[in-house]
C-alpha positions in Angstrom: 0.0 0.0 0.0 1.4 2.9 -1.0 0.8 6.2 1.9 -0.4 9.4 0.5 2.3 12.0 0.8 -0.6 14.5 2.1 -1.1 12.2 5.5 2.1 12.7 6.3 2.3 16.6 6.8 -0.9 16.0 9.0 -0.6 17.0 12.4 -0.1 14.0 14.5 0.9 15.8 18.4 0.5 18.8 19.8 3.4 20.7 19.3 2.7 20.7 15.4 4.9 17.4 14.9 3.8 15.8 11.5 4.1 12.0 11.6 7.2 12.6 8.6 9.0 14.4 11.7 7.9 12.5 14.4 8.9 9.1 12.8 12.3 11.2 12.2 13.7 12.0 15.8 16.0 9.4 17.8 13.6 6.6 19.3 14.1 8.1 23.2 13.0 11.3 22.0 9.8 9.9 20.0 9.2 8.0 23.8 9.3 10.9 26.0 7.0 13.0 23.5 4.8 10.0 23.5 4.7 9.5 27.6 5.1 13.3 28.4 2.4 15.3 25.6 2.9 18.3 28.1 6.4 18.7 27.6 8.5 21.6 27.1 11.2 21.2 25.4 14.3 23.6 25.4 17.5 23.8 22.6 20.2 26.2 22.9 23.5 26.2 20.2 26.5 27.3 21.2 29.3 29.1 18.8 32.8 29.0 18.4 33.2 32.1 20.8 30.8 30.5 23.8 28.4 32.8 22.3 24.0 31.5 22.0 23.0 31.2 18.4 20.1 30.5 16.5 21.3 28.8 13.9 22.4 24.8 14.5 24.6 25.3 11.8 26.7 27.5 13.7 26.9 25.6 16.8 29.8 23.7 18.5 27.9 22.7 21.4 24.6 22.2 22.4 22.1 21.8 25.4 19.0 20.6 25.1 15.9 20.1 28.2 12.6 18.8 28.5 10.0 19.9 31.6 6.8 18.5 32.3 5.7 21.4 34.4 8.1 21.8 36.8 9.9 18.2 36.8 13.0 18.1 34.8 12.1 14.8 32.4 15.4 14.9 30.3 18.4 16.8 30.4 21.7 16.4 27.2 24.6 18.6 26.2 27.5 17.5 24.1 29.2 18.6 20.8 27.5 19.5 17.7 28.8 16.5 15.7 26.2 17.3 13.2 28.2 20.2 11.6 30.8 19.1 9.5 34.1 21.3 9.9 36.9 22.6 8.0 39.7 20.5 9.6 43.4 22.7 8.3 
């Protein structure tokens, strides 16, 4: 059966998640957005220069959270190994 390319840029969650972008984050993400529809979740990139950007592209490090009202759920930093580099 072949799916219709319209039903997946449906809304599946709240949050505006399609079921395309859903079915695309790591599995422990897709669990706690599944367990925790509440959830807050919270991304900050870091630059070369320690410096908060917007754009992932720029970033070197990152942080990411998730709250469920006030509990802490899920809590990650680590490089930006997403960004490939110019290596001299």
């Amino acid at each position: 059966m072949v799916e219709d390319k319209a039903e997946d840029n449906r809304v599946l969650m709240p949050g505006g998640l399609t079921r395309g972008e859903f079915e695309g984050l790591r599995e422990d993400i897709q669990e706690i957005i599944s367990e925790h529809p509440r959830a807050k979740f919270t991304f900050v990139f870091i630059d070369d220069e320690g410096k908060i950007t917007e754009d992932p592209d720029q970033a070197k490090r990152y942080g990411f959270t998730v709250h469920e009202d006030d509990a802490l759920i899920h809590e990650e930093f680590g490089e930006a190994d997403w960004v490939e580099r110019d290596v001299p």
